[in-house]
C-alpha positions, 0 to 999 in steps of 0.5 A: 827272751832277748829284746833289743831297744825297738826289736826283738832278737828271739826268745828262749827255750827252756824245758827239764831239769833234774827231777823232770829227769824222772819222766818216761820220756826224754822230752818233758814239762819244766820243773815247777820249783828251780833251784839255781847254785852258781860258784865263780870260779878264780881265774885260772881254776876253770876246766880241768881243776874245777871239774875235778874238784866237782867230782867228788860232789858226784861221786858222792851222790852216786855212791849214796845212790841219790833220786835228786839229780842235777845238771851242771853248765859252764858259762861261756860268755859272762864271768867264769861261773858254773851253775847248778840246776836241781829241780822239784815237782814243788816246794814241800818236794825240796824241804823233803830232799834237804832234810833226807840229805841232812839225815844221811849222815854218810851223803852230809859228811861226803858234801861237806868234804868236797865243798871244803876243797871246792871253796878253795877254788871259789871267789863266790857262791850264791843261791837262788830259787825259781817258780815256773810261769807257765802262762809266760811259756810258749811250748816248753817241753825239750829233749835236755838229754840231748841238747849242749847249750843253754842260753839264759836272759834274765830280765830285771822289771822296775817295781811296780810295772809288773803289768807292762811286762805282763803286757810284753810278754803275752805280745812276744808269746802271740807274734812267736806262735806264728813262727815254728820252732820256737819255744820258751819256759819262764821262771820268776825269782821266789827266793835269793833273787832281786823281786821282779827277776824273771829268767827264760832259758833255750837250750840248742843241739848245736851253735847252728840254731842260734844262727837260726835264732838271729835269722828268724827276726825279720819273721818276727818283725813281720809279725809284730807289724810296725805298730807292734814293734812300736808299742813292744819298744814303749813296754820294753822301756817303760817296764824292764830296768835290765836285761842280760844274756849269756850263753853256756854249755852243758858240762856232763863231768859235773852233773849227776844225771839219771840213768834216763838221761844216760841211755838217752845219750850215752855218748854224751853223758857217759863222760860225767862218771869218767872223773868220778871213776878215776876219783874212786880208782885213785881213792880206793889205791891210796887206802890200799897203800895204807 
């Protein structure tokens, strides 16, 4: 959700992740529980090496033939960063995926490895968790397998004035029901975020639907009325301390997807094992030589 100082310029889609993934259709509800890893790449560590050092986080979790998957994107505006998202039908759901990763010995130790090597091209690496806040949704529900983007706004509301921006969004959500296509998925920080930290996500095919996005305003406007703008201006400023969006793309080289996902766009989502691939052909070639 992306509001400017006296209008807004749209508000942002998110569906599912990882566990979703499950779903017999390609098209589904948003995890309850969101799991959020982001590491700040070093300069001049992006691309290629990051991606590579990533592999062996996939390969492993191939190999261990892992339920829990997870999607990787990079960021494109903003600090360079990848963030990692794992999702959960609840929290017990969760517990019960990190005590079988610590009970597998093999998966553990295979992590742990790759994470060394990863930290080396690291200058951060933090965590935090989400819930899902369906009543500040607005047609959630999105084919991931075939989108390329997500753009991510993060809003930070003063302490206290939970109920102005409660406010603000119910208003967003009756304007944006006028308007097709638009849709949104909000998640509020439970764990390793600042209280008050809401998140809402819009993944898109194509930078031709951000084009889109900007041009639907005027509807949006029209929407509102002039005494509705006013009144969202005086919410947004009474109720929001910070806002930030950034926009990022879906790196399928470093996400573990399911096998759904896979046939959904093979094209696609086929080049995630091609770094895997070459990480095991050149693992198995090194121990032959030995």
């Amino acid at each position: 959700m992306k509001i400017k100082a006296v209008s807004v310029a749209g508000i942002l889609v998110l569906a599912a992740l990882a566990n979703a993934q499950e779903k017999s259709s390609t098209t589904t509800p948003p995890p309850k529980v969101l799991v959020i890893t982001r590491e700040f790449v070093k300069p001049g560590r992006t691309g290629t090496t990051h991606e590579k050092s990533e592999s062996a986080f996939v390969q492993a979790m191939s190999s261990a033939k892992w339920p829990t998957h997870y999607l990787a994107v990079d960021s494109i505006t903003g600090k360079p960063r990848s963030l990692f998202f794992t999702g959960f039908d609840n929290f017990e759901a969760w517990e019960k995926d990190a005590l079988a990763t610590q009970k597998n010995s093999a998966l553990s130790a295979a992590l742990e490895k790759a994470g060394y090597a990863d930290g080396d091209l690291l200058s951060e690496v933090d965590g935090a968790t989400f819930a899902y806040r369906e009543d500040f949704s607005l047609r959630p529900n999105a084919d991931i397998p075939h989108m390329r983007y997500f753009e991510i706004s993060r809003f930070q509301v003063k302490p206290g004035h939970d109920k102005e921006f409660e406010k603000l969004v119910k208003m967003v959500m009756a304007a944006y029901e006028k308007i097709p296509d638009v849709q949104w998925a909000c998640y509020q920080a439970a764990y390793g975020s600042r209280d008050g930290t809401y998140l809402f996500f819009s993944p898109h095919k194509s930078a031709v639907e951000l084009d889109h996005l900007f041009a639907q305003n005027k509807q949006f406007d029209a929407a509102m009325g002039e005494d509705g703008m006013k009144q969202l201006g005086e919410l947004m400023s009474a109720s929001v301390q910070e806002s930030e969006t950034n926009l990022f793309a879906f790196n399928p080289r470093m996400s573990y997807v399911s096998d759904e996902w896979i046939k959904a766009d093979a094209e696609f989502w086929t080049t995630k094992s091609a770094i895997a691939t070459t990480h095991k052909k050149k693992t198995t070639t090194e121990a032959a030589k030995q």
